[in-house]
C-alpha positions, 0 to 999 in steps of 0.5 A: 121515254118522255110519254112514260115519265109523263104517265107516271107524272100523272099517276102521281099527281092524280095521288095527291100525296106529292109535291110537284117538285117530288114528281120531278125528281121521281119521274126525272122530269127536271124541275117543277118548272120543267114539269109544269111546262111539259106536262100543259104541252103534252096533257092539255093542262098543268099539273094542277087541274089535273090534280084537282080533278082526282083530289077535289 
């Protein structure tokens, strides 16, 4: 479940439309602490290098 909620995390953040307080709620991650921290575990890296990547 939580690599499912993750994937969608990063979907969304690779989007670049959405806080990552929004992708929080949308994918039930907790907070935006809780999402930071989960997906640097699970990805490698925060929320934000991920999005740069996309988003430039």
């Amino acid at each position: 479940m939580l690599d499912a909620r993750l994937a969608r995390a990063r979907e969304l953040l690779e989007s670049g439309d959405l806080t990552v307080e929004a992708v929080a709620r949308h994918c039930g991650l907790g907070t935006p602490a809780d999402v930071r921290n989960l997906f640097k575990a699970h990805a490698g890296v925060p929320p934000s290098v991920c999005r740069e990547t996309f988003v430039g």
